[in-house]
VEXZA-154132 format. One line per 4 residues: number of its first residue (from 1); for each residue z, y negated, x negated of C-alpha. Coordinates in steps of 0.5 Angstrom, whole numbers, padded with zeros to 4 digits, m for minus. Each point is the difference from the previous one (the first is absolute). Layout:
// residues N
NUM = Z,Y,X | ...
//
This chain:
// residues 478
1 = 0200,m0232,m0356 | 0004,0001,m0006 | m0005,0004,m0003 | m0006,m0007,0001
5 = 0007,m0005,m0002 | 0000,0002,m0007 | m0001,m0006,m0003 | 0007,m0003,0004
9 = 0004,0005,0002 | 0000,0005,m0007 | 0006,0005,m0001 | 0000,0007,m0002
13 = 0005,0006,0001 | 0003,0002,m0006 | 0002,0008,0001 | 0008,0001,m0002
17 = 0000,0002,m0008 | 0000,0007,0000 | 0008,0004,m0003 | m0003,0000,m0007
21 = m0001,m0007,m0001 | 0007,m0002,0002 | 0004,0005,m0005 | 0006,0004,0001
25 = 0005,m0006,0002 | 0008,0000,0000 | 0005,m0001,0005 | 0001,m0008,m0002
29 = m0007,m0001,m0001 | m0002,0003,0007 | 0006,m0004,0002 | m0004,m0007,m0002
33 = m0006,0002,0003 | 0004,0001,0006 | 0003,m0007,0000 | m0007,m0003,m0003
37 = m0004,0004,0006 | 0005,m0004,0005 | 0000,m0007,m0003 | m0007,0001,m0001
41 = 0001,0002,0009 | 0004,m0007,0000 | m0005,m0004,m0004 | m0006,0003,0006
45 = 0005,m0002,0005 | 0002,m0008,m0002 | m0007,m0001,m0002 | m0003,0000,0007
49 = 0006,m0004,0003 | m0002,m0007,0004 | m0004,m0006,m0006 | 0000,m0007,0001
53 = m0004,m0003,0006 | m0007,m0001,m0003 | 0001,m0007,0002 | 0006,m0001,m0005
57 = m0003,0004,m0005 | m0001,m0004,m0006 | m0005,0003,m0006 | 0001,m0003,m0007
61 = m0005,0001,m0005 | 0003,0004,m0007 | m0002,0000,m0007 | 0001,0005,m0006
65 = 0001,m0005,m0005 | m0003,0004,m0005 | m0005,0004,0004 | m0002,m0004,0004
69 = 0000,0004,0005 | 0001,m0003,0008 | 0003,0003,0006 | 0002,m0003,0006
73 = 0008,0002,0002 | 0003,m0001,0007 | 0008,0000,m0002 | 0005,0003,0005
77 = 0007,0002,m0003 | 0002,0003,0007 | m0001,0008,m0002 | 0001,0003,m0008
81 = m0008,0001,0001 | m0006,m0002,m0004 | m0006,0002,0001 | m0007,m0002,m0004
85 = m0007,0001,0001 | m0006,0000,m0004 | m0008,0002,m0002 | m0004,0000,m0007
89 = m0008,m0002,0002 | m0003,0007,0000 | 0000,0007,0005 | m0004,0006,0003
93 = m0006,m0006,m0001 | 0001,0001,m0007 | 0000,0007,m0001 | m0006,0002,m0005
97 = m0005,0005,0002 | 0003,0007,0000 | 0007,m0002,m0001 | 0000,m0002,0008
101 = 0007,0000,0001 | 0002,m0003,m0006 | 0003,m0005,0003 | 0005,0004,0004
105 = 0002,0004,m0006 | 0003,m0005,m0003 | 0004,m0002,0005 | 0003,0007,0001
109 = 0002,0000,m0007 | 0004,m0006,m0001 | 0006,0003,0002 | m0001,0006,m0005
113 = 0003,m0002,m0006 | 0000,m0007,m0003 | 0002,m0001,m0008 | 0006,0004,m0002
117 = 0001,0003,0007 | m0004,0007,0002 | m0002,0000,0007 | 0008,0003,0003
121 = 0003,m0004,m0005 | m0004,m0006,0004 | 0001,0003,0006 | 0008,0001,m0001
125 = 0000,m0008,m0002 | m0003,m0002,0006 | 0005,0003,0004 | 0006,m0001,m0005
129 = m0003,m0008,0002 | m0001,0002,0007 | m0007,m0004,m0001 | m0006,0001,0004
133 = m0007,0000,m0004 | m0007,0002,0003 | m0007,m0002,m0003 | m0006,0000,0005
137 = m0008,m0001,m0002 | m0004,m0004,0006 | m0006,m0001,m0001 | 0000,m0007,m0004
141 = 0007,0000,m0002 | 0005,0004,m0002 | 0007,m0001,0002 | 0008,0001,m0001
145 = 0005,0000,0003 | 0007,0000,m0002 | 0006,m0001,0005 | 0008,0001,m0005
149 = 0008,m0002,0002 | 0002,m0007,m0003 | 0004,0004,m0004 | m0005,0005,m0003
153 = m0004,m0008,m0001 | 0001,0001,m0009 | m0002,0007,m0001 | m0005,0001,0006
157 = m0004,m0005,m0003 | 0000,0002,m0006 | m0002,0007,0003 | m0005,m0003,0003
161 = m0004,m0004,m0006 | 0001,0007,m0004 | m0005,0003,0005 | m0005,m0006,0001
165 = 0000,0000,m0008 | 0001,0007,m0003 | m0002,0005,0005 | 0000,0007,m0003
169 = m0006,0005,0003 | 0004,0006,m0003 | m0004,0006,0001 | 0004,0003,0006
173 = 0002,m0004,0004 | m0009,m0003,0000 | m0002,0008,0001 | 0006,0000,0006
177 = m0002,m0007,0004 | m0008,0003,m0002 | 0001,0006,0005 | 0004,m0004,0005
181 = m0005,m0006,0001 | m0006,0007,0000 | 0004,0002,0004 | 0000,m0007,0006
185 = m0007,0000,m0001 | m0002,0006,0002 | 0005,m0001,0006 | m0004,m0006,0001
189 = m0006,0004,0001 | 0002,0004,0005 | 0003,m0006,0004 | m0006,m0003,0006
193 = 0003,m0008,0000 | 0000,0000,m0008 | m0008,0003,0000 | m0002,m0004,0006
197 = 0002,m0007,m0005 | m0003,0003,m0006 | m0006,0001,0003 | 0000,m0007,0003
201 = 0001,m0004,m0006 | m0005,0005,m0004 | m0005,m0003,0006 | 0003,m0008,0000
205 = m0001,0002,m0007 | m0004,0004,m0004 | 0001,0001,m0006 | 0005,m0006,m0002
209 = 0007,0000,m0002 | 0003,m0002,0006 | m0003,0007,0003 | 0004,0004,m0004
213 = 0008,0003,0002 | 0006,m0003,m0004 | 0001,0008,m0002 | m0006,0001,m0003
217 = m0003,0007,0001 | 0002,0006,m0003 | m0005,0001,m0006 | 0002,m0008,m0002
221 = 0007,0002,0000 | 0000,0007,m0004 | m0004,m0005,m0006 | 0005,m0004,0000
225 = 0004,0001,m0007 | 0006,m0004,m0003 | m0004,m0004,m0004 | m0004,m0002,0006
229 = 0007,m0003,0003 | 0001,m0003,m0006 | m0005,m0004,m0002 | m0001,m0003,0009
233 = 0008,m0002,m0002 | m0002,m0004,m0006 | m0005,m0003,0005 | 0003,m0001,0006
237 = 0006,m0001,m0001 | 0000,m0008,m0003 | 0002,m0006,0003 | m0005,m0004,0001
241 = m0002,0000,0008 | 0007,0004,0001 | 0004,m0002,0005 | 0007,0001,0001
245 = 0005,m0002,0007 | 0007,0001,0001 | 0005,m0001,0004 | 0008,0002,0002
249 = 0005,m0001,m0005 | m0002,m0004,m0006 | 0000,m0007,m0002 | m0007,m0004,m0004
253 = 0004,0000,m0006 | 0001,0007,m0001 | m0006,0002,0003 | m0004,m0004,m0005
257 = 0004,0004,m0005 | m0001,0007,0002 | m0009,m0003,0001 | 0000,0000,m0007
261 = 0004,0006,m0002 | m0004,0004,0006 | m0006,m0002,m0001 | 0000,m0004,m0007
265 = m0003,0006,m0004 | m0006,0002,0004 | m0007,m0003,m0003 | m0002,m0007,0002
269 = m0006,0001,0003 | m0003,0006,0003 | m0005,0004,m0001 | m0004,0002,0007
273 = m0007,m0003,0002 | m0001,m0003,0007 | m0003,0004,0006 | m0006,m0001,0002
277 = m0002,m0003,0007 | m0002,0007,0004 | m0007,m0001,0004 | 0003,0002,0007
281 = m0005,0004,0005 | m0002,m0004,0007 | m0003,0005,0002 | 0003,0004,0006
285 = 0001,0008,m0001 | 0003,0006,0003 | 0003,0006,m0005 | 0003,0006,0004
289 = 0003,0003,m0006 | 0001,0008,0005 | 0007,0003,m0001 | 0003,0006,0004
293 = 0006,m0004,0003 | 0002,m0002,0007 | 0000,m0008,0000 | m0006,m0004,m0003
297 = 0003,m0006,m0005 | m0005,m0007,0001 | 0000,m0005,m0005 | m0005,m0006,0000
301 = m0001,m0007,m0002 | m0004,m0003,m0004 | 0000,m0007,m0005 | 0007,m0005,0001
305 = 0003,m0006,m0003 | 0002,m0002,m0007 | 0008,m0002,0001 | m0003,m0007,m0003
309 = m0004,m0002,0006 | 0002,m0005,0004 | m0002,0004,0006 | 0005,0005,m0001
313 = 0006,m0002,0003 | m0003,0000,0007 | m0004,0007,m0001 | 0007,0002,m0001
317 = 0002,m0002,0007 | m0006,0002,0003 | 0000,0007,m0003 | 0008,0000,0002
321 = m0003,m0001,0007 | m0005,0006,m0002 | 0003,0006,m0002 | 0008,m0003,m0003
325 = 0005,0004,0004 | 0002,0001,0007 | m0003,m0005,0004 | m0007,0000,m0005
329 = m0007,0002,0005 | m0001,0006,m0005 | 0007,0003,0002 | 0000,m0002,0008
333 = m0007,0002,0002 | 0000,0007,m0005 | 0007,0002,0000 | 0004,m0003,0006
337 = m0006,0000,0005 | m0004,0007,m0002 | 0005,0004,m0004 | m0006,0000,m0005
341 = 0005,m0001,m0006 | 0007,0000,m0003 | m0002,m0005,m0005 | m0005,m0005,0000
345 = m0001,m0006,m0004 | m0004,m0006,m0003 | 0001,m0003,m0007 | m0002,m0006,m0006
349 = 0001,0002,m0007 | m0002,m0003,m0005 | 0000,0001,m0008 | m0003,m0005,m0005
353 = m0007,0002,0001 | m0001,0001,0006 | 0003,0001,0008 | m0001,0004,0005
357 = 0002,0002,0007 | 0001,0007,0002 | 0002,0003,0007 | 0003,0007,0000
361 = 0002,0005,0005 | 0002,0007,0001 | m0002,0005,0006 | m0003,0007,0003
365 = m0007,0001,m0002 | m0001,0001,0008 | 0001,m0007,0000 | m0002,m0003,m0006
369 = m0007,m0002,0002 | 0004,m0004,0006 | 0005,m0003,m0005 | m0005,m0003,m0005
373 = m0004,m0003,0006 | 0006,m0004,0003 | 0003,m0001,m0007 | m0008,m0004,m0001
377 = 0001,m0003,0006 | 0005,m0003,m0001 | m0002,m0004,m0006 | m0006,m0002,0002
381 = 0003,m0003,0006 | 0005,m0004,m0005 | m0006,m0001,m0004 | m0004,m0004,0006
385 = 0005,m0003,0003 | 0006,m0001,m0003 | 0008,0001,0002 | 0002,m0003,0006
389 = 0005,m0007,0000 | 0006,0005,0003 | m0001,0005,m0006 | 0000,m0005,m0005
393 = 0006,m0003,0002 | 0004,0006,m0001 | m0003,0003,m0006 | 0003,m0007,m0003
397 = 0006,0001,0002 | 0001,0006,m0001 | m0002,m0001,m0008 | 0004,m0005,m0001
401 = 0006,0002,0003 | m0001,0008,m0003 | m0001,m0004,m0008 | 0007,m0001,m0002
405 = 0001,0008,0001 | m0004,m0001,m0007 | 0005,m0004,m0004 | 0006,0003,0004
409 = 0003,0005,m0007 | 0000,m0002,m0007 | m0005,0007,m0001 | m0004,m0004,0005
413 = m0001,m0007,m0003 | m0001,0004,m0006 | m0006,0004,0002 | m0003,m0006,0004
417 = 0000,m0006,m0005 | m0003,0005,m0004 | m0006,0000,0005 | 0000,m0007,0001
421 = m0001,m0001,m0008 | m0006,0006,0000 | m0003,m0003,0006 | 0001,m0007,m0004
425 = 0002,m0004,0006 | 0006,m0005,m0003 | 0006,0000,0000 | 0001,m0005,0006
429 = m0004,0006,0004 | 0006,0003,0004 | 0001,m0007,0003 | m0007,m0002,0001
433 = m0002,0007,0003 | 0002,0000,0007 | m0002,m0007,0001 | m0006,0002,m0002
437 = m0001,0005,0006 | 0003,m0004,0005 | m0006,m0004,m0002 | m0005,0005,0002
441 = m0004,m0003,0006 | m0004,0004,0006 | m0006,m0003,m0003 | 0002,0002,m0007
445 = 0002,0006,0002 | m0007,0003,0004 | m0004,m0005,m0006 | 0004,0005,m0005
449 = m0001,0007,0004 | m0008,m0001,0000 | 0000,m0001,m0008 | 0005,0006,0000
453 = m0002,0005,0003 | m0007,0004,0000 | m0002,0005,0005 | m0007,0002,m0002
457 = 0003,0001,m0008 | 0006,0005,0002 | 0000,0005,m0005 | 0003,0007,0004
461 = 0003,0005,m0003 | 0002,0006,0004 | 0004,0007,m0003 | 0001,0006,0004
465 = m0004,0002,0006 | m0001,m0005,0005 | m0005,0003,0006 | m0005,m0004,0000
469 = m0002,m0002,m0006 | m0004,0003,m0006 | 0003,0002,m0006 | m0004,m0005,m0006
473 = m0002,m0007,0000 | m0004,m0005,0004 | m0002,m0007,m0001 | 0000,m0005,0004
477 = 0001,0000,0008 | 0005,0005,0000
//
């Protein structure tokens, strides 16, 4: 799923520093790395410890005075932890023709050195602060994450606004992190799940940028030059549609303070155009993409909905009841009544421009041909008619009860309230959001799962070689 779910769920795996970057170190010196790498062990630990219930979390509204900058913040001083969430307009999306990866090589090197500190010296400093820092590119945003001890607080922030403004793009660390991510795209290549998405979002797709993978491809990432990073920091890294959410140990006073001197030298406006709206195929069509291995992976799906449709929180019951966990119609009749599949499931996404929903199983080719038609049928049977009351009821229950598990560490209510502000659903959302499903009707249930799912529109992507079906693309009917 990872490889579709770019655009909310972004990371990349950062190799550890190879001995020549680090420098020869002294006793002392190895000592405090040792102390540093415990703390930073510590701060890990804590910053998963039990948060306030979400009912008695109380989100205030700070302001950068001389920024402008807004972030929302959940205070709680029970743990020494503070964590901070935040993301610049612009992503893979973005990337320019022949610079396909663009995007992900800059969130690979601002943590190579900053200001007046070489990549190891950089390196050093985080774990002298036992400080956690990562960059990600999703499709339309490009993320932070900062997690450091109450004590570190001064200094942490300092390190971290010297990435965010004075990023370096030394030359050997940049040729180091270009074979690295030459090299995870090539392992991709040869991974049968990430060539099943590929291709599902290249059919849903075409050309747009929303067919493209966040890493870019390997052509696109050999072309990138240090300029070229450069000038996308200039134009990314503004306030302006930045959003900025913290939680943990830290008061509306002094986060306001550390806004402005964070983010307070970043550029006003940003320099990053709109995408445009992709015109989505709604034609049904099969793709088997023949590889030599011994399961098949299916991917298909076909137009979803915008997170800002009224109609979505009901989809999202309904798709729960489809193919969401361990009592979903996908997992029953393909895995627990026919062993067909160890994993089987359905899912919405939805980015600015354009929804989607997709479903996605992997199984032996003997028997792909026997999954896809259950897998079909099982979405056209909710398309006609709809769950029943019983499944409703215990899809309700069950996403209301499991909610608060979102909110239960300071990491957690960070990375959430991030997405509630991307997906703009106001800050009264964490309270409004399981009355809001609890007030999903049978009516309104079934009504939603005819808008939503089309059987005569499925677009079927099938890598590996499933018995039965011929290798190409056939249109409508399939």
């Amino acid at each position: 799923m990872m490889s579709f779910l770019s655009a909310h769920a972004d990371f990349h795996v950062r190799d550890a520093k190879a001995p020549e970057d680090r420098g020869s170190m002294p006793l002392g010196d190895r000592m405090g790395r040792m102390y540093g790498a415990l703390a930073a062990l510590l701060m890990v630990m804590l910053s998963f410890l039990a948060a306030p219930p979400v009912q008695a979390m109380e989100i205030q509204v700070v302001k950068g005075p001389r920024s402008g900058v807004v972030a929302w913040l959940v205070e709680d001083h029970t743990v020494p932890i503070i964590a901070m969430d935040f993301s610049f307009h612009g992503g893979a999306a973005h990337d320019p023709a022949g610079k396909e990866g663009l995007a992900n090589f800059l969130s690979a090197m601002l943590d190579e050195g900053a200001g007046d500190l070489k990549s190891a010296e950089f390196q050093r400093r985080m774990e002298d602060l036992a400080m956690r820092l990562s960059f990600s590119a999703g499709m339309e945003y490009f993320t932070g994450s900062f997690r450091t001890i109450t004590r570190n607080r001064e200094d942490a922030f300092r390190l971290l606004a010297l990435a965010l403004q004075k990023p370096r793009f030394d030359a050997a660390p940049l040729e180091r992190i270009r074979k690295q991510l030459v090299i995870s795209i090539r392992n991709d290549r040869e991974r049968p799940a990430k060539q099943a998405f590929r291709a599902f979002r290249k059919s849903l797709f075409g050309d747009h940028p929303y067919a493209r993978d966040r890493k870019g491809t390997e052509a696109g990432v050999k072309a990138v030059t240090a300029d070229d990073l450069r000038h996308l920091h200039r134009r990314l890294f503004a306030r302006e549609k930045l959003l900025v959410t913290v939680a943990g140990d830290i008061d509306a006073q002094t986060l306001a303070r550390l806004l402005d001197e964070t983010f307070g030298g970043l550029p006003a406006t940003s320099g990053m155009a709109e995408i445009p709206a992709p015109k989505i195929a709604r034609t049904a069509a099969l793709n088997v993409v023949t590889r030599d291995i011994p399961q098949t992976q299916i991917v298909m799906g076909h137009e979803g909905l915008l997170r800002s449709d009224p109609d979505f929180i009901p989809a999202y019951v309904v798709n729960h009841i489809l193919g969401s966990g361990a009592a979903s119609r996908l997992n029953r009749e393909v895995r627990e009544k026919r062993g067909l599949s160890y994993s089987v499931y359905a899912a919405l996404f939805a980015w600015k421009k354009a929804g989607v929903f997709l479903a996605h199983a992997g199984t032996s080719n003997a028997r792909a041909a026997e999954t896809l038609r259950i897998m079909k049928t099982e979405i056209a049977r909710m398309a006609k008619e709809g769950p029943t009351a019983k499944e409703l009821e215990e899809a309700k229950l069950y996403l209301t009860g499991s909610y608060p598990l979102r909110f239960d560490s300071t990491t957690k209510i960070a990375g959430a309230l991030l997405a509630i502000r991307r997906d703009g659903l106001g800050i009264d959302y964490v309270n409004r959001r399981n009355d809001m499903i609890r007030a999903v009707t049978l009516e309104k249930a079934r009504e939603v799962a005819r808008r939503l799912y089309h059987p005569e529109r499925l677009r079927v992507i099938m890598v590996g070689r499933p018995q039965g079906m011929t290798a190409g693309t056939k249109r409508s009917g399939q």
